[in-house]
Structure formats: structure tokens, C-alpha cells
N, C-alpha and C positions, 0 to 999 in steps of 0.2 A: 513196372514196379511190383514188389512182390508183396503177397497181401497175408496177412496174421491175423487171429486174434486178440493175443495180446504181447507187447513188446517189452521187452522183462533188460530194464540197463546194467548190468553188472551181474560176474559168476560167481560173488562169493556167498559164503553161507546163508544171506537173504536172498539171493538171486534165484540158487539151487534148490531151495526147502520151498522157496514159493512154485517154481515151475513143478518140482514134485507135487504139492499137492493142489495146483491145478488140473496136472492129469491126473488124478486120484478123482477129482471131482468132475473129469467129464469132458476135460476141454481140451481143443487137439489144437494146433496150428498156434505153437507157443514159440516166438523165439529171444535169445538171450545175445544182448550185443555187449565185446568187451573191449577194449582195445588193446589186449595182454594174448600172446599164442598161446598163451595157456590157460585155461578159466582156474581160479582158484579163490584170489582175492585173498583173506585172511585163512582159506581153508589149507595155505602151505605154511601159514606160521608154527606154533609146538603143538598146535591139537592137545591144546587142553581143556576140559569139557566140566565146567561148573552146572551142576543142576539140582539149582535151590532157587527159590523165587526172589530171595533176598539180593542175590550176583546175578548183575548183566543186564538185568529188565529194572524198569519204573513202572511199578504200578497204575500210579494214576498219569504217566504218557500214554500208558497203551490203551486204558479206559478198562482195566480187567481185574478181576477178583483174585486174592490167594487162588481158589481153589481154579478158576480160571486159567491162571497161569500154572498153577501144578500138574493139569489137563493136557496142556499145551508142552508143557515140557517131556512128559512122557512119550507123547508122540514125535518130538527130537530124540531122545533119548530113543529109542526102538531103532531108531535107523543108524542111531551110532553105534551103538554093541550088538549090531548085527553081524558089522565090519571087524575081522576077525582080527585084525590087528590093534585093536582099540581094546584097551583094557582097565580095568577098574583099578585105581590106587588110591581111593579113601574111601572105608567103609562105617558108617555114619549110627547106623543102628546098632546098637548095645553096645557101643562102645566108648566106655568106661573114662579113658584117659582123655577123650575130646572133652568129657563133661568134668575133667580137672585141670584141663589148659581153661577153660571158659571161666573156672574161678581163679584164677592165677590172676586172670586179665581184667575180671572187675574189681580184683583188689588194688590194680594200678588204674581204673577207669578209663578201661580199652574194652572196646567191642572186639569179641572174635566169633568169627563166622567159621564155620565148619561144613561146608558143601558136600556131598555123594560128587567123586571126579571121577573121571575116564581120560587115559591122555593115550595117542596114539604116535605123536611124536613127530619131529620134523621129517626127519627120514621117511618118513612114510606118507607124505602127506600127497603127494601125487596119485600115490594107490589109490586112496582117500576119494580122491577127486574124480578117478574111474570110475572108482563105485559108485559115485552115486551120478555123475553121466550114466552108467550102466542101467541107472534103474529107470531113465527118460525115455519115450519111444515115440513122443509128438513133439519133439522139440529140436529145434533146430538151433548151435550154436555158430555164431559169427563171430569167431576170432579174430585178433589182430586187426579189428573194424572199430576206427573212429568212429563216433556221433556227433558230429562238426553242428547240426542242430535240431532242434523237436521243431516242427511245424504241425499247424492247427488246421484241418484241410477247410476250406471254405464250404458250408452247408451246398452252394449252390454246382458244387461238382459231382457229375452226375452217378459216379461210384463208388466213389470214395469221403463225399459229403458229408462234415461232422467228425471223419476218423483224426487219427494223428497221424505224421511221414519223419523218420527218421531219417537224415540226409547224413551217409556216413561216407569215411573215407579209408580205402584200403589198395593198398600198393599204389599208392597214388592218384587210383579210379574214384570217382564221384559214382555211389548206389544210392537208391532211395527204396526205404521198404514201409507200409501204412501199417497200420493197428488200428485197433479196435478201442482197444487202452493200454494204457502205458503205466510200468512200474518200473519207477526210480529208486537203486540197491547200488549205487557206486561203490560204495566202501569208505574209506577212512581218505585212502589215497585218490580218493574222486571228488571228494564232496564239495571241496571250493569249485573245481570245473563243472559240477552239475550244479550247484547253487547259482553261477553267473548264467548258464545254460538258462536254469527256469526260472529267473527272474525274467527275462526278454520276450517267454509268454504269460506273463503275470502271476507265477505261483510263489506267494507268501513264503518270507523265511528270516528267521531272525537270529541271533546271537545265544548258544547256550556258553557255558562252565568249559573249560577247559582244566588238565589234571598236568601238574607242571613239577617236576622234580628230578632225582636222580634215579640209577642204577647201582644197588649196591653189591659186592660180588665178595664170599667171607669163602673159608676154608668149610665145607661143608659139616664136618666134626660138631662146630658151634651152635649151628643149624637143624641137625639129623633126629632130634629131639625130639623135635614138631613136626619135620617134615617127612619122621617113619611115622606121624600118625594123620597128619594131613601135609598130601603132599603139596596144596598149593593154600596153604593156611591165608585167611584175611585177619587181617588186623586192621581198625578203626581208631584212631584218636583226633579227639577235640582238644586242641591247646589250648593251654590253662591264657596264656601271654596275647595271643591274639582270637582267641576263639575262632578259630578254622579248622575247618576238617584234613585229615592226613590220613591215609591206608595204604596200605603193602596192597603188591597186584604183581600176577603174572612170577610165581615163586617158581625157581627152574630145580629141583635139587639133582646135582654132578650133570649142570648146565654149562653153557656157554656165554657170554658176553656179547653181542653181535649189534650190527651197525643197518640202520637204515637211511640209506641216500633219496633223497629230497629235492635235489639237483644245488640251489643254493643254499642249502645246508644239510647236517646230516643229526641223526637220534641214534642214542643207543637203545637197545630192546636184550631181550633174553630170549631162551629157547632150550631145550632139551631133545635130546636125539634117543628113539630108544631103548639104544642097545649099549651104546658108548656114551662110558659117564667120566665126567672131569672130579677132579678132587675138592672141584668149588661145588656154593650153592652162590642162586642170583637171584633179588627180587627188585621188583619198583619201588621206592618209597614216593607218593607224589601228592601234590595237595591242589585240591580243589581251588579253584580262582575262577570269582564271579565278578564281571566289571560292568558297572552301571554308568550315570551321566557323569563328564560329557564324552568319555571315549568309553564304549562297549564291546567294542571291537575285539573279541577276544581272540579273532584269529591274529591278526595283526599283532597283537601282544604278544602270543608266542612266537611269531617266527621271530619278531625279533629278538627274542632270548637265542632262538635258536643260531640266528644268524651273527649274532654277538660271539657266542661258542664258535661258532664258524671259522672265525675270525681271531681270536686268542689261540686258537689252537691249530692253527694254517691248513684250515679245512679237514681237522679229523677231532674227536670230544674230545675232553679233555676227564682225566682220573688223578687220584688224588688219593695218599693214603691218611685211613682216620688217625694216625701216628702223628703225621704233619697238620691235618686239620686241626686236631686238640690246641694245638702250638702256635696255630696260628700261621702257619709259611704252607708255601708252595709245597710240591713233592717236584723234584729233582731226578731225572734221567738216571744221577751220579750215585744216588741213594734208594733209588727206587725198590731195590732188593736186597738190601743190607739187612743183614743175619744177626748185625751187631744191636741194628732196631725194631729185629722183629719180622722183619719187614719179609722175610722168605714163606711165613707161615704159610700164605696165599701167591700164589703167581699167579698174575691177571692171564687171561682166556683172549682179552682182545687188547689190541697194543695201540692203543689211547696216548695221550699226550698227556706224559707227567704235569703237573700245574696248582690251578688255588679255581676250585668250583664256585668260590662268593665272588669270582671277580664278574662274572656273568648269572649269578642268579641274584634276584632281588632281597633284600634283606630281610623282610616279613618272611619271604618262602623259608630262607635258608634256617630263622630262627625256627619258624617250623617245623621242619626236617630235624633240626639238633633238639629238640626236647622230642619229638617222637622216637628218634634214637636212642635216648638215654634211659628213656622208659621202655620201650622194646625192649633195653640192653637189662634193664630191673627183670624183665618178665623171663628173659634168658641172657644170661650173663657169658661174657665173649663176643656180643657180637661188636662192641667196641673195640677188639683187638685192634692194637695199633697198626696187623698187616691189610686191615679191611680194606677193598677199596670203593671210592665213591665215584664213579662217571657222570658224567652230566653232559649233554641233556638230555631226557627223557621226560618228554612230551608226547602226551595222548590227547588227538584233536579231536575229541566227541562236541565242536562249539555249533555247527552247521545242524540249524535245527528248522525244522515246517511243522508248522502247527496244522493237526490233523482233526479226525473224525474219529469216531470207533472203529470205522474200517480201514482210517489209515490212510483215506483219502485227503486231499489237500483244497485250497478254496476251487482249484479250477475241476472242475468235471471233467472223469476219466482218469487224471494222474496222481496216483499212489506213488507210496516213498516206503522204503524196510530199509533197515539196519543201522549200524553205528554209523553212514557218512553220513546221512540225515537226522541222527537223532535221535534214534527210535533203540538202540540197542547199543549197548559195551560189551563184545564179544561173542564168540562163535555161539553159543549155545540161543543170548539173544536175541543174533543177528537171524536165526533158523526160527526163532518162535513170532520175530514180525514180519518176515516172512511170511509167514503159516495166516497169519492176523488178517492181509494183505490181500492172500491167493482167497480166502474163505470170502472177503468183503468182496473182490472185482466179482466173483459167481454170484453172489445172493444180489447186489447192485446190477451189473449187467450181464447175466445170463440165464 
């Protein structure tokens, strides 16, 4: 059995920042087990890089101060615009016209946040992921290696006594390799299978928010406004009708439309390439959903939306142009790009199932969504064109959460948790800074 110091589960952006700055700080015989031949996790999505303290982090999850996390962030930021393909697309200081979109939006009483961005883009995200392998020299990755399960070695074994043994499986072999400690960084796409995982050695975890809504994809023209001055602009509203929170996320401008498989179901997402730009713009519009007694279960809530979609749309989302929603009806295969409604201004990116988005999203969301729209469309006018379209679903499952320590530890001694599958972060730039939180606490705790 191969022996480590510390066992690091997942290669995406918490995985990576955390092993960096454990060799930064000293410690050798690090490794990263994934079960993907490629380590990347969200680090091959668009690479887009928010770095404000306001996007991505929770303050009081991670137990940190503004200035704390403006600390923190700068030490991500260093290693992303080192990488020469990473480039800055919103510039924050002195400028002028962010600080006249910001009163545009409290005259509709909408939050806009304005980040410092860096995006390097899908195309590139592999480089991406060289680089910073590149910069590892004590660590060893296991690809394409199940974690079938964490075992707790018995104190009374004579070498290994007290450590952790990850029992994995690859090309079919059964390996065992021990640690010293353990840090759990699944990702988005792991967090239910590490959640069952650490519950069966008793590691605490409960139910957060899940972010439930569409994908909308306009003629970029309508768009280009905003997003020549921020290119991944946030927007915040609280609905006057149910008082819930809604915000735009993940803004692609002359992006694409793209489809994430699930196995029994599927989401849309966005992403930008780049070099090659489409004549669209794409963002999320999605709303926060907190479910209390007697069902909590937020994961369970959304697949089933998702799997509803599923299932209307004979296993691919379903789109819908805002022409037809206004009206009340479906969108139609037969009408879909009719010139006569409008309807050419936009040609969809990904080729979704014409349909009706309220037949599978719940009524509250959907009200939702349509007064955020309508007030977005106040704050810039067109984005209601009748050729818009709306995909659905798009669901982000940040619900898989462990209630931690300052350092990120969990109730069991020894195992840490970083990033969005756990809780601790909403995207790359967060998922790098608990990370960082993680590798600092395992050295000051045990080393």
C-alpha cells in the first residue's frame, strides 16, 4: 500500500490551488485521486475569473474577513495572469460607465456587481490545466482512479494506525493507498457520490440552496452594452411578488449554448471560446430555492425538475422563444425561425427542443424569471425581443454542504472539504481560494 501525506479527492480548481500551496508550504508526498483521465473538474469549463469578494465566496462560510478574502484572492489571481493565455476583460478602476450602469440599476432596484474578470476560455482550458500540473513537483496524480471508499485505519495497526486508506478502483484492479489526511474537493459533479461516501464514516452534512432557472441566448447587439463594459456583468433582484432572490451568472458574450449530460438527465450551461465568437450573447438567469420542513431535500427537488425536462423533451432541454412565451404557447419546430415573427434575429447555438419552459418549471420560479426579465429588459431594452430564447433547465447544484471550522475541517479529525461540491465555493476563482483555506489549516493542524 502506498503511503502519502495527504490525500487530496478531486483535480479541479480546489484540488489544484490546495496541492499548490501545500508544496508552497513545505509538504511533499501529496496525492490527487480523480476518476476522470484528465484532471480538470470545472477548470475546462469557459475560465472565467471573477475576483471581487462579493462573487463566488461566503464570507461568513469560510469564517473570513473582506480584507481576508481580498488576501486570498490575490494569491489566485497571481497564478491566473501568469498564464499567458488569460486575459483581462473588465477593467474596474476609473471606470466611469460601470459607476452609470450601477445607477441605472438602483433606479429599478437591482443590485449590480461589477468584478475585475480574466477569462481564458474553453479552448484553452487544457493548457490551463498543464500549467498549473506544471507548477506541482511533490505530487503525484491518479487518474482514471475510482474511490470506491475512505477507510479509518484502526489505531492498533502497527504503521499505519490512526491514518486514512483510500480503497480505489482502476482498470478494474482493486489499489489501496493511506494518508495522513484527507481532503475532499469533488466538484459539482461528485458531491452527491462524496456526500454518501462520508456519511458511512460519519462526516456531518446537510442540505444548502440550490440556484434553479433558465439559459437565455439574445442576438448579442442587445447585450453589447454591458457587456463591452463588464464582460460577465451580475445582476441581483428581489421580487417585489414573492420576495426571492434572482441574478444573472455565467454571461458568455458571442458564446455558445451547450448541454451538460447527467446520465438521467441533462442541463444547459454557456461558455465562450476565445478566439471564435458567435453572433449570440448567453446568460443564466436562476433563482435561489431554500427548502425547509418536511421535505429539504434540495437535491431531490432539482433533479426532479430536471428529469421532468427530461422527459418533455425526449431527453434533450427544451427552448422556447420569448415571441411565444409572451402569448402564452409552445414554440414550434414549424415557426421556430420565422422572419415573419421575428423570430431569425437570433439562431439558437444549440438545437434544443422547440416547446413551453412552464410545463416543467414550477410556477413561483417561473413568475420569478418573468418580472426579472421585464425589469432587466427596463434596465436595457431588447432583451425581450421576441427572437430571445429561453432553454431550460439550468440548474446549479451548490445544495451538498459540511458544516466546517475555520480551517475547513469537518466534525471527523483529519478530513477537510474545498469547493463548490461541498459548499464552500460557487466557481473557479472560490473554488482556488478554499482551497488555499484548507492546504493553510491541514499545515498549521497537522504539520
Amino acid at each position: 500500500m502506498k503511503d502519502f501525506n495527504v490525500l487530496i479527492l478531486g483535480s479541479g480548481p480546489a484540488g489544484m490551488f490546495a496541492a499548490i500551496q501545500l508544496e508552497r508550504m513545505g509538504i511533499d508526498r501529496i496525492a490527487i485521486f480523480d476518476r476522470n483521465r484528465y484532471p480538470a473538474g470545472g477548470l475546462l469549463n469557459d475560465g472565467k475569473l471573477n475576483f471581487d469578494y462579493r462573487v463566488g465566496i461566503d464570507l461568513d462560510e469560510l469564517q473570513i474577513d473582506r480584507i481576508d478574502a481580498q488576501s486570498l484572492m490575490q494569491e489566485v489571481r497571481q497564478v491566473f495572469i501568469e498564464f499567458p493565455r488569460c486575459q483581462q476583460v473588465t477593467f474596474v478602476d476609473g471606470n466611469k460607465d460601470i459607476d452609470e450602469w450601477e445607477k441605472v440599476a438602483r433606479e429599478h432596484n437591482v443590485q449590480f456587481i461589477a468584478p475585475e474578470q480574466w477569462h481564458y476560455g474553453t479552448d484553452n482550458g487544457k493548457k490551463f490545466v498543464n500549467y498549473l500540473r506544471g507548477m506541482l513537483r511533490h505530487t503525484t496524480f491518479f487518474l482514471g482512479t475510482e474511490v470506491i471508499s475512505i477507510e479509518k485505519i484502526p489505531p492498533s495497526a502497527k504503521k499505519e494506525g490512526g491514518r486514512y486508506r483510500f480503497v480505489c478502483r482502476k482498470n478494474q484492479k482493486t489499489e489501496k493507498y493511506s494518508g495522513k489526511i484527507v481532503l475532499a474537493a469533488p466538484g459539482r459533479s461528485g458531491a452527491y457520490w462524496f456526500r454518501d461516501l462520508s456519511r458511512k464514516i460519519g462526516v456531518n452534512n446537510d442540505f444548502g440552496p440550490i440556484d434553479v432557472g433558465i439559459r437565455v441566448e439574445l442576438n448579442r447587439k442587445f447585450y453589447d452594452s454591458i457587456t463591452d463594459v463588464v464582460y460577465d456583468p451580475k445582476f441581483i433582484f428581489q421580487t417585489r411578488r414573492h420576495d426571492d432572490r434572482v441574478r444573472t451568472f455565467c454571461t458568455n458574450p458571442g458564446g455558445r449554448v451547450r448541454v451538460e449530460n447527467y446520465g438521467n438527465f441533462k442541463l444547459v450551461n454557456g461558455d465562450a471560446l476565445s478566439k471564435h465568437k458567435t453572433e449570440n450573447t448567453n446568460f443564466a438567469l436562476i433563482n435561489t430555492v431554500f427548502l425547509t420542513r418536511p421535505f429539504s431535500d434540495t437535491t431531490e427537488f432539482g433533479q426532479m425538475i430536471a428529469r421532468q425536462f427530461f422527459l418533455l423533451g425526449g431527453g434533450r432541454p427544451i427552448v422556447q422563444r420569448v415571441g411565444d412565451f409572451r402569448e402564452g404557447k409552445r414554440s414550434s419546430k414549424s415557426t421556430f425561425n420565422s422572419k415573419i415573427r421575428h423570430f431569425d434575429r437570433c439562431r439558437a447555438t444549440y438545437n434544443a427542443v422547440p416547446g413551453d419552459i412552464t410545463l416543467g418549471l414550477p410556477a413561483r420560479i417561473v413568475d420569478n424569471l418573468w418580472e426579472s426579465m421585464k425589469t432587466l429588459d427596463k434596465i436595457m431594452p431588447g432583451i425581450l425581443h421576441p427572437s430571445t430564447l429561453l432553454y431550460a433547465p439550468e440548474i446549479k447544484f451548490f445544495d451538498t454542504h459540511f458544516p466546517t471550522d475555520r480551517y475547513l475541517e469537518t466534525n471527523i479529525e483529519g478530513i477537510f472539504v474545498a469547493g463548490d461540491g461541498t459548499g464552500k465555493s460557487r466557481g473557479i476563482v472560490g473554488a482556488a481560494i478554499s482551497g488555499i483555506i484548507a492546504a493553510k489549516g491541514i499545515v498549521e493542524k497537522y504539520f
